[in-house]
Z-matrix of the N, CA and C atoms (Angstrom, degrees):
N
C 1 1.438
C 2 1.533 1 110.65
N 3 1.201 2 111.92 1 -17.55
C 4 1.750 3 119.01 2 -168.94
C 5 1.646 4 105.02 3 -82.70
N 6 1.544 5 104.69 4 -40.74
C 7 1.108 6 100.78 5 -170.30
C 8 1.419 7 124.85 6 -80.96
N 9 1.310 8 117.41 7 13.93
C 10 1.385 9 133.27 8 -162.31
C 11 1.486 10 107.78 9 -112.61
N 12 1.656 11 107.29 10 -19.61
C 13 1.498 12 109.08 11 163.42
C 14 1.590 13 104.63 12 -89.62
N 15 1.347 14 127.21 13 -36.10
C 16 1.239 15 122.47 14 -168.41
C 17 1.645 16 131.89 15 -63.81
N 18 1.654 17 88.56 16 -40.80
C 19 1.553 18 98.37 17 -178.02
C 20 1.822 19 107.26 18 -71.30
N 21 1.439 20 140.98 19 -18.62
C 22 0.907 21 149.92 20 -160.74
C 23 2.064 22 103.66 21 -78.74
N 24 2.095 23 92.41 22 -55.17
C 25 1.023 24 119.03 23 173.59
C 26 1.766 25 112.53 24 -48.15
N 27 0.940 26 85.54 25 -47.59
C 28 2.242 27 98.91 26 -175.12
C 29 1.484 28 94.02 27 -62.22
N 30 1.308 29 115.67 28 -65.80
C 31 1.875 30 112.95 29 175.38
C 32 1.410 31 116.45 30 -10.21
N 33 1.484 32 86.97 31 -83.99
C 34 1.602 33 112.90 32 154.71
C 35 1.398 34 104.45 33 19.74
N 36 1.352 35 71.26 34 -131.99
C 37 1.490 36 108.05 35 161.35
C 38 1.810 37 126.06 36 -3.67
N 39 1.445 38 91.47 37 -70.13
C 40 1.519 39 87.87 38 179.47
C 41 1.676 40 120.27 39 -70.16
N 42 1.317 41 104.32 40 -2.56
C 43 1.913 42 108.28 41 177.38
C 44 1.319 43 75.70 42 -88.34
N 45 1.186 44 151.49 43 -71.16
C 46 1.675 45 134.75 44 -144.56
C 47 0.861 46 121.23 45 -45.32
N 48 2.254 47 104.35 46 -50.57
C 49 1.110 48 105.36 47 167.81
C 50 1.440 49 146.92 48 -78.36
N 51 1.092 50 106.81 49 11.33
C 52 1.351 51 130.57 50 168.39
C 53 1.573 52 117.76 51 -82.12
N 54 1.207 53 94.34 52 -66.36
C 55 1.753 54 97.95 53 151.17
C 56 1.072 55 131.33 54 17.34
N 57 1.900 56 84.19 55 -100.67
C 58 1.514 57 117.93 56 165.89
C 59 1.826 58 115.53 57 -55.73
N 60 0.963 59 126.94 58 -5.68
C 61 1.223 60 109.55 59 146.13
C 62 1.939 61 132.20 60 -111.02
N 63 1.349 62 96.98 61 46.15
C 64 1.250 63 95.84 62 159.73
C 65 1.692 64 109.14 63 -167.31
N 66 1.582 65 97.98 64 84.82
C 67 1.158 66 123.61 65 175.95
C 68 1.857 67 103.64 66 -76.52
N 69 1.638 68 96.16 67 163.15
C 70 1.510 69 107.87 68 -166.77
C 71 1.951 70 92.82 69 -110.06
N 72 1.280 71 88.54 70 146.59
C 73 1.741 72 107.81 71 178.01
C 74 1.673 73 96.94 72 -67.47
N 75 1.087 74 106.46 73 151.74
C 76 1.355 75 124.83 74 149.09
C 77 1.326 76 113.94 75 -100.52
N 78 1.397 77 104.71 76 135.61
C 79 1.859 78 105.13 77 171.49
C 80 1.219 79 126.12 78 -93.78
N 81 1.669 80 111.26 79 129.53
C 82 1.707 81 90.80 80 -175.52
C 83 1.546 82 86.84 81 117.94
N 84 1.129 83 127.58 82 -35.20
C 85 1.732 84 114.18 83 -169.19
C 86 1.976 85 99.72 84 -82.56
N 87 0.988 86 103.34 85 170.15
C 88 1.665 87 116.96 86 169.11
C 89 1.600 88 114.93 87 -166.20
N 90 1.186 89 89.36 88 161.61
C 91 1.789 90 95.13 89 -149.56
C 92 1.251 91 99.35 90 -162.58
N 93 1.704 92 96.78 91 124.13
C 94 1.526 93 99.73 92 174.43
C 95 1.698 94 96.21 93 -149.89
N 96 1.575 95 105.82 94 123.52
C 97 1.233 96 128.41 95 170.39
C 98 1.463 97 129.61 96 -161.16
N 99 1.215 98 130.27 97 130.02
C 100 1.286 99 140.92 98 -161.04
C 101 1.575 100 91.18 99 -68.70
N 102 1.609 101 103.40 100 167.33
C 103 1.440 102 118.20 101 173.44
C 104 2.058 103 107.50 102 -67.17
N 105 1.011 104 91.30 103 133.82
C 106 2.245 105 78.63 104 163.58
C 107 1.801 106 92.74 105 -126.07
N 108 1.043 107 108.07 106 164.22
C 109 1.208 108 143.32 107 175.73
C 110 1.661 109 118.15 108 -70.39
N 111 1.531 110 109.75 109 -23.70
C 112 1.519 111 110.47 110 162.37
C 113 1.421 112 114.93 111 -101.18
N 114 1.431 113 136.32 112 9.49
C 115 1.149 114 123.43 113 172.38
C 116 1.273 115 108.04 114 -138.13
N 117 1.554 116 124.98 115 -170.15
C 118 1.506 117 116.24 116 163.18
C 119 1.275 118 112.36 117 -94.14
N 120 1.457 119 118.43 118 132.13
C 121 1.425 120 132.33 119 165.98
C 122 1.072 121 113.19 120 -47.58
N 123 1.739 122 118.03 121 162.11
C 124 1.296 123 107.04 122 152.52
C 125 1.479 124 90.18 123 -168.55
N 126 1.712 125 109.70 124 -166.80
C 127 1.184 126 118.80 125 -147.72
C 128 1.481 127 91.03 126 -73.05
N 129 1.461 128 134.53 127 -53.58
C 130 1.743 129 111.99 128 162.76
C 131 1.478 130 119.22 129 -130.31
N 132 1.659 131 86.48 130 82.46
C 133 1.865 132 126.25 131 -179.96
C 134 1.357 133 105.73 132 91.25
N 135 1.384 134 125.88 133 -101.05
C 136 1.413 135 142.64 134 -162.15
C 137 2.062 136 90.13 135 -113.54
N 138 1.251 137 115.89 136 112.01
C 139 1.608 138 123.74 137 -174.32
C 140 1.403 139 107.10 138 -106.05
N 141 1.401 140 145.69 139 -167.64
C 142 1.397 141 146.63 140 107.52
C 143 1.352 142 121.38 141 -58.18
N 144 1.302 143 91.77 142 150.22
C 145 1.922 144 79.16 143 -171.24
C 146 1.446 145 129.85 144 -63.88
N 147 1.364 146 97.89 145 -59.90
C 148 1.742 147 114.27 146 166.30
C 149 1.112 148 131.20 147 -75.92
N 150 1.070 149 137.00 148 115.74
C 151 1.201 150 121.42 149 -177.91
C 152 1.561 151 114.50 150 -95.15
N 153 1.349 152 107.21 151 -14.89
C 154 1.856 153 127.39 152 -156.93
C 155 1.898 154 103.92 153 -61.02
N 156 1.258 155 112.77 154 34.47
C 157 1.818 156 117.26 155 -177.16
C 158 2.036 157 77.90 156 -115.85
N 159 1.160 158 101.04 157 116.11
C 160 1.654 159 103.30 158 172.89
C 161 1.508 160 109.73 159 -72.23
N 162 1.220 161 117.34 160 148.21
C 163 1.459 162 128.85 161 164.83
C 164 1.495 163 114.62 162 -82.66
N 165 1.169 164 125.40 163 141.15
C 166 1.345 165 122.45 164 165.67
C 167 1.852 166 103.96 165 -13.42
N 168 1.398 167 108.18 166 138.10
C 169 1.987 168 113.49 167 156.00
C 170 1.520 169 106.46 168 -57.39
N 171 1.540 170 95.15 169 118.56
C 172 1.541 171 106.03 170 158.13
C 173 1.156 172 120.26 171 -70.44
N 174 1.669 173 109.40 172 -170.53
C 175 1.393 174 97.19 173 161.95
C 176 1.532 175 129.56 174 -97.66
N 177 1.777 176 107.19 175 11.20
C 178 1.358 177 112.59 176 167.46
C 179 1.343 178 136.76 177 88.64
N 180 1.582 179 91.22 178 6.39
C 181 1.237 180 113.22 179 177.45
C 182 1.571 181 127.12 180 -107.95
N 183 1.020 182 112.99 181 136.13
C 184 1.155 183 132.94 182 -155.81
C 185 1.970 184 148.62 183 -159.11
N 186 0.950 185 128.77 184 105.18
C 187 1.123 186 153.27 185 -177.98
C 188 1.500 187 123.51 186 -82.48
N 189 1.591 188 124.53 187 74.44
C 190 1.497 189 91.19 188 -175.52
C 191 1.825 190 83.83 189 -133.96
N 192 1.699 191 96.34 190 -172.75
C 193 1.203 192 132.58 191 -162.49
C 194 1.553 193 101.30 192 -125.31
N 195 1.384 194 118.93 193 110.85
C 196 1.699 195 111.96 194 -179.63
C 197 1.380 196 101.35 195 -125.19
N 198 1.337 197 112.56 196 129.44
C 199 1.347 198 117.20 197 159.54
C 200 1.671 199 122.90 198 -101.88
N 201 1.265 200 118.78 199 127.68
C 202 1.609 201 91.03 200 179.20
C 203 1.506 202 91.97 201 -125.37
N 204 0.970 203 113.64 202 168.67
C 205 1.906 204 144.63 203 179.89
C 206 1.573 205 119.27 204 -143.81
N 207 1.300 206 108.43 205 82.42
C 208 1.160 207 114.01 206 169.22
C 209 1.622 208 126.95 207 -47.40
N 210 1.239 209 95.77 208 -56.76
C 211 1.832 210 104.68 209 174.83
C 212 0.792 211 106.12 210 -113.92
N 213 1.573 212 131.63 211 175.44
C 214 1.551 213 144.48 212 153.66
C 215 1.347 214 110.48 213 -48.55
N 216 1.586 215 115.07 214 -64.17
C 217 1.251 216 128.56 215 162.83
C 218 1.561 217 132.34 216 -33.34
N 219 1.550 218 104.09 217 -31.82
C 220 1.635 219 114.75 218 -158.66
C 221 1.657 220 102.56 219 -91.28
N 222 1.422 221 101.87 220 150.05
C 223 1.246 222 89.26 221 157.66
C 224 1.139 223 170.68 222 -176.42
N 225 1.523 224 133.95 223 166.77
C 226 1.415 225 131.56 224 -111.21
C 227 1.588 226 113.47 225 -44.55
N 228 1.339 227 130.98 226 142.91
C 229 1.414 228 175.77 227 -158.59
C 230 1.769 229 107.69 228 -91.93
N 231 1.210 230 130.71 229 64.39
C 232 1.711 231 107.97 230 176.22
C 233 1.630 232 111.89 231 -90.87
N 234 1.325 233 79.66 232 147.26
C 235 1.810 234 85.13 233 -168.57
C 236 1.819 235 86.56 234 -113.83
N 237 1.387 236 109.81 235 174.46
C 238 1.457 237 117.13 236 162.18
C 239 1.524 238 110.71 237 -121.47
N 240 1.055 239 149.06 238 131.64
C 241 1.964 240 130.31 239 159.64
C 242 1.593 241 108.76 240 -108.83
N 243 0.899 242 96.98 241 133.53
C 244 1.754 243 98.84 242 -178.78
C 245 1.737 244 91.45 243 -135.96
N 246 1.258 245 122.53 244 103.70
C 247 1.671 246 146.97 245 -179.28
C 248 1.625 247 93.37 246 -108.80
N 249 1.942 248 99.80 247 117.59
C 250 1.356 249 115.72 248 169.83
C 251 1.368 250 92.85 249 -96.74
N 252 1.588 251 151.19 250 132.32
C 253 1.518 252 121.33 251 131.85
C 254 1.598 253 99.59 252 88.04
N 255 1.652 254 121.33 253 -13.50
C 256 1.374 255 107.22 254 -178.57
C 257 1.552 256 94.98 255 131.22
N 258 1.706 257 117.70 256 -57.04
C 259 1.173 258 139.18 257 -165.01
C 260 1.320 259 109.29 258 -72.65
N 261 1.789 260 138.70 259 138.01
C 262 1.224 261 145.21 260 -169.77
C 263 1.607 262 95.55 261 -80.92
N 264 1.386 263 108.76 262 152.48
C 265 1.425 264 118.83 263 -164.84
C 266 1.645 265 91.28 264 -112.40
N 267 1.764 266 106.51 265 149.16
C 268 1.669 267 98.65 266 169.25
C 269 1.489 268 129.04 267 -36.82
N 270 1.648 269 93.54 268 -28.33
C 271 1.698 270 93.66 269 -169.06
C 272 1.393 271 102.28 270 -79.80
N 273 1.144 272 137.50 271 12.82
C 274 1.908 273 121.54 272 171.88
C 275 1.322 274 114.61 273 -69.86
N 276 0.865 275 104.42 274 133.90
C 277 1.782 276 111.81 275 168.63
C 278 1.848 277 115.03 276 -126.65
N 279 1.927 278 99.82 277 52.24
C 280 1.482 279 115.20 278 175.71
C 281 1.230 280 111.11 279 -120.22
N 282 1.368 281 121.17 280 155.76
C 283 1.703 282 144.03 281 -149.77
C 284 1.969 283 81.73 282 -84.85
N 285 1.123 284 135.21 283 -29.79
C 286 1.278 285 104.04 284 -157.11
C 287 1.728 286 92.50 285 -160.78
N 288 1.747 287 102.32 286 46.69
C 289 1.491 288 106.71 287 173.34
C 290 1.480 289 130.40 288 -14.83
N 291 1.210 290 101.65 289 -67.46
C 292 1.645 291 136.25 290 -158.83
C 293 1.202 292 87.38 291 -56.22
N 294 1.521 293 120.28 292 -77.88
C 295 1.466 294 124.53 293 -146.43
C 296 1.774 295 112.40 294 -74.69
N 297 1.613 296 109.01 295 -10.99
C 298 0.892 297 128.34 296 165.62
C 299 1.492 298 119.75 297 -63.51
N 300 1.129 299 114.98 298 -79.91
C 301 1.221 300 125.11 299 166.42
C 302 1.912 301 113.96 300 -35.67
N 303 0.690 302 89.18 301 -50.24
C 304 1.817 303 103.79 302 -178.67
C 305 2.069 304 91.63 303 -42.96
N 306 1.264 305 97.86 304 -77.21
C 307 1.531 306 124.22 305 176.21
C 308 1.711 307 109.94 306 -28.96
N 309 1.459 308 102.13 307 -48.94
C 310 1.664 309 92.67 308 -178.38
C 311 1.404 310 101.44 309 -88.53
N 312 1.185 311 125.57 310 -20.59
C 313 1.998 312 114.49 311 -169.28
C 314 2.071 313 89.98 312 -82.85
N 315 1.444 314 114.05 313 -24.31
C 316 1.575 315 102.98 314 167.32
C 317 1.705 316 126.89 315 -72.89
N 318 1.450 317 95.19 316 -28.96
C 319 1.376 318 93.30 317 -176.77
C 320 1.810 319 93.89 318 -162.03
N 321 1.767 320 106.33 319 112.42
C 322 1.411 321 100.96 320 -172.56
C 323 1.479 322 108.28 321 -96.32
N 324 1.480 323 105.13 322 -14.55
C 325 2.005 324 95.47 323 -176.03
C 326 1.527 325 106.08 324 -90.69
N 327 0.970 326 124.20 325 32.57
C 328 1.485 327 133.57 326 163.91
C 329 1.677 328 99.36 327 -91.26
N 330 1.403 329 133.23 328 12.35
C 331 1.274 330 128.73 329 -178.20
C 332 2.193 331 98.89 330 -135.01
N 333 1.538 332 95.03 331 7.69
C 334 1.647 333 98.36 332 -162.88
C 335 1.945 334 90.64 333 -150.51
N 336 1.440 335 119.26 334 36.57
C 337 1.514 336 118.07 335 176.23
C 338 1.514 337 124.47 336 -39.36
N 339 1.108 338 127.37 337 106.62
C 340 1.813 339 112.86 338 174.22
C 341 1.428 340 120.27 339 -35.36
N 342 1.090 341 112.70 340 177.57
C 343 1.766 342 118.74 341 -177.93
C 344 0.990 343 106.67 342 -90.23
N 345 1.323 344 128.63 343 142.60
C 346 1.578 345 142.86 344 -173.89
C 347 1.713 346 101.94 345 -71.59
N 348 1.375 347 124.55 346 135.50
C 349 1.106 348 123.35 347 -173.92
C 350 1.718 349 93.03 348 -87.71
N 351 1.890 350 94.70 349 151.51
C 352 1.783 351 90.23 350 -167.80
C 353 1.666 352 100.11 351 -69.56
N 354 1.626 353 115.28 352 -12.60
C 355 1.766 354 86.54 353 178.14
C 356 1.388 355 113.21 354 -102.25
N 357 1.324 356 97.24 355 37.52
C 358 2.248 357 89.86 356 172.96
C 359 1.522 358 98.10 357 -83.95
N 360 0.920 359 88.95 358 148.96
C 361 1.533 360 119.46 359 -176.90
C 362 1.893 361 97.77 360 -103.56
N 363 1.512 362 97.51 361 117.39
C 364 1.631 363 104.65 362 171.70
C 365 1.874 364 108.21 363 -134.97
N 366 1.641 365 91.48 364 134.19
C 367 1.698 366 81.45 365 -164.10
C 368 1.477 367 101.71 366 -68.52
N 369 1.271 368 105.89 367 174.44
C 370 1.641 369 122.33 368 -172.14
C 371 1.617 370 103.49 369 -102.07
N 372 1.542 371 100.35 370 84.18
C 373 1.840 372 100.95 371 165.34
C 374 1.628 373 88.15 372 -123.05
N 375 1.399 374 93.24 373 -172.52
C 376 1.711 375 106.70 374 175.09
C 377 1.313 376 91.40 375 -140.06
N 378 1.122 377 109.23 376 126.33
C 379 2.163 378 125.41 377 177.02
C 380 1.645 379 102.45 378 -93.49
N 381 1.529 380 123.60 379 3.15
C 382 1.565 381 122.18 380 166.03
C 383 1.584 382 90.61 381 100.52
N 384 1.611 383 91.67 382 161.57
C 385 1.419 384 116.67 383 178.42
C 386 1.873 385 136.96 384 -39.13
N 387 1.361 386 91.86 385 -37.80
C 388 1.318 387 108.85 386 168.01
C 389 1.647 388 119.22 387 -30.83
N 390 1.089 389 97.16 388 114.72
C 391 1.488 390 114.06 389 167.44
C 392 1.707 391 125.98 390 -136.85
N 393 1.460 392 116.38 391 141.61
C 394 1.598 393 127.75 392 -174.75
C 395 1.544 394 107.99 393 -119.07
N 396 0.809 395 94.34 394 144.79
C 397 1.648 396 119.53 395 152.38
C 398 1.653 397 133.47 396 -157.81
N 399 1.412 398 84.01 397 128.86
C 400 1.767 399 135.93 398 -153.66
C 401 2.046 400 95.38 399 -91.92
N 402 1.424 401 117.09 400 105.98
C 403 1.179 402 136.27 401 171.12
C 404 2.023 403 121.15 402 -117.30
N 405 0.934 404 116.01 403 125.26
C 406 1.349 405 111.04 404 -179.93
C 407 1.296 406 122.78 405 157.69
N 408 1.721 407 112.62 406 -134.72
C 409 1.348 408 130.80 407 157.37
C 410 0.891 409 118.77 408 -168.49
N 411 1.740 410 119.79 409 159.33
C 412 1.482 411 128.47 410 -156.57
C 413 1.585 412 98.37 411 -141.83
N 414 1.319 413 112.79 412 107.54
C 415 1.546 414 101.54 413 -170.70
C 416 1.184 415 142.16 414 70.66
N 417 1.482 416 108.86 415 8.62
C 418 0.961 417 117.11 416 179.20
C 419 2.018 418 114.12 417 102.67
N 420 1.117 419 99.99 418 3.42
C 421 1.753 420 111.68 419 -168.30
C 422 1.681 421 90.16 420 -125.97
N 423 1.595 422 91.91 421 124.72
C 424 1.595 423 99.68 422 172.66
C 425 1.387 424 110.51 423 -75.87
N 426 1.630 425 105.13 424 144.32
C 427 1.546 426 118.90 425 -176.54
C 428 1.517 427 117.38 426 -135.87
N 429 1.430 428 106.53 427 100.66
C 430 1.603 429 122.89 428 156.72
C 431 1.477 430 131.87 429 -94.95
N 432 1.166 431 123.59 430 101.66
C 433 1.118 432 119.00 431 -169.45
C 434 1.687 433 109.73 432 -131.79
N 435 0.932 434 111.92 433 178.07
C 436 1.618 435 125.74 434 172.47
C 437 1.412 436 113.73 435 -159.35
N 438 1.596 437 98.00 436 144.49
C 439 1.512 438 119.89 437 -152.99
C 440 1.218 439 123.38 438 -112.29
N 441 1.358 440 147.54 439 90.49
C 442 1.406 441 140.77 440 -143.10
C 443 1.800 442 103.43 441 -120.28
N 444 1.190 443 110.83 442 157.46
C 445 1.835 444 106.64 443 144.44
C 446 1.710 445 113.19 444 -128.41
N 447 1.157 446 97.34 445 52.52
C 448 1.479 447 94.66 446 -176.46
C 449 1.966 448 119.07 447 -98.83
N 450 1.878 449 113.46 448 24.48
C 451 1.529 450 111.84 449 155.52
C 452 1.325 451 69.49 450 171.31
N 453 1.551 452 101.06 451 156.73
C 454 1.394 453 121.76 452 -171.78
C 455 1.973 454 118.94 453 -49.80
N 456 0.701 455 105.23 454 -17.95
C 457 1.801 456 91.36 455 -174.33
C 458 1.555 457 91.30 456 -80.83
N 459 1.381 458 112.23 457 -32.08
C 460 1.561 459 106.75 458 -171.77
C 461 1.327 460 124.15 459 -58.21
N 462 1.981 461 92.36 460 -29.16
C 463 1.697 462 108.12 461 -170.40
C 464 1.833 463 96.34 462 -69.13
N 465 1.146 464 105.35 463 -47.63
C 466 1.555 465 110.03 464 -159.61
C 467 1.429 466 91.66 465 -47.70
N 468 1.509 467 122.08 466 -74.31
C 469 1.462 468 132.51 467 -176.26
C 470 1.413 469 121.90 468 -23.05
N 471 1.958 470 106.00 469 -31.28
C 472 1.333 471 103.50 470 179.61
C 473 1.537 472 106.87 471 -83.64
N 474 1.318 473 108.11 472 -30.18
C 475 1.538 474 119.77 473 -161.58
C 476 1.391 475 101.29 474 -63.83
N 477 1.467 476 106.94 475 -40.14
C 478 1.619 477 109.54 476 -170.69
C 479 1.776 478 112.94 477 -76.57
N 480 1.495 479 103.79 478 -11.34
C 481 1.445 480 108.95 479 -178.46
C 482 1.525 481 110.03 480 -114.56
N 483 1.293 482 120.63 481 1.95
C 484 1.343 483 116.54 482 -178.42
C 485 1.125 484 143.97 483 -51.80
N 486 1.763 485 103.40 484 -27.26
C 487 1.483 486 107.80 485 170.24
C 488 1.650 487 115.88 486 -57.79
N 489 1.935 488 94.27 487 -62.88
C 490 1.564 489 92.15 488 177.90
C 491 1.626 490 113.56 489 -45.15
N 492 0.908 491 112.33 490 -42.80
C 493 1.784 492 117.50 491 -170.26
C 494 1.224 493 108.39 492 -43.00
N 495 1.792 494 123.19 493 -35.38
C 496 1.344 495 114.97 494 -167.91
C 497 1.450 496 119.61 495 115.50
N 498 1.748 497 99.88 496 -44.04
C 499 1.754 498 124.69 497 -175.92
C 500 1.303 499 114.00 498 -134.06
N 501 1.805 500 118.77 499 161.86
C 502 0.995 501 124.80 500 176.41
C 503 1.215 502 88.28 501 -84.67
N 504 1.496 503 157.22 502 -41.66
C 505 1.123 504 125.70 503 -141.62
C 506 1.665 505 114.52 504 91.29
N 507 1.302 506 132.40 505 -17.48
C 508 1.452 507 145.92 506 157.59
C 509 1.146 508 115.04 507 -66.27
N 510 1.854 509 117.69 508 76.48
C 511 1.320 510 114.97 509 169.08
C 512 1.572 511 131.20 510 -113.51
């Protein structure tokens, strides 16, 4: 008889906590903070996890500054994106313009993630060393951010920004 309340209860539970890890961006926010050692990092400091709920189409325009750092060792990667309308402008000097650009005129607060609420729950993997940082503007809204895979909401955040980033993050 016990176990017939319990297994229902565990369900539960694990949809909540699932949930709680896939919070929605706010648009319009920006965020820039390094990883610390007492909280969870993220792409700028403490993020939402998911960002992959699109925002209204911008207008696709865009200006940024990407740095990436694969390793400690490696080193760092600057990209440029310059997005007319969606479309990469002569002046880019990024590994995967097009699809980039495409990515921010579909969804621009994937470059401006809200702050992770302190009770989300993000599982404890590590997606590797790789880290970005995201300088510029997107529509006209300045964007500082930083890009981590250091526990799962962080990974999603990269996954959902990877094109612009340059990298999957698979190192």
């Amino acid at each position: 008889m016990r176990m017939r309340f319990v297994r229902p209860l565990l369900t539960v539970l694990a949809v909540a906590s699932l949930a709680a890890c896939s919070g929605t961006p706010t648009p319009g926010t920006t965020g820039s903070t390094s990883p610390s050692p007492s909280s969870s990092p993220s792409p700028s400091g403490s993020k939402s996890a998911t960002p992959s709920v699109s925002a209204p189409a911008g207008a696709g325009n865009a200006e940024l500054s990407i740095t990436l750092v694969e390793t400690p060792e490696s080193a760092p990667q600057t990209f440029t994106l310059v997005c007319t309308s969606g479309a990469p402008a002569a002046e880019s000097k990024h590994p995967s313009a097009a699809e980039a650009c495409t990515t921010l005129k579909r969804n621009p607060a994937i470059m401006s993630p809200a702050p992770t609420r302190t009770d989300q729950a993000c599982t404890m993997q590590y997606g590797g060393p790789a880290t970005a940082k995201v300088t510029g503007s997107v529509d006209g809204k300045e964007v500082t951010a930083s890009f981590n895979r250091t526990d799962g909401c962080q990974i999603a955040l990269w996954d959902a920004a990877k094109s612009v980033l340059g990298s999957d993050g698979g190192f």
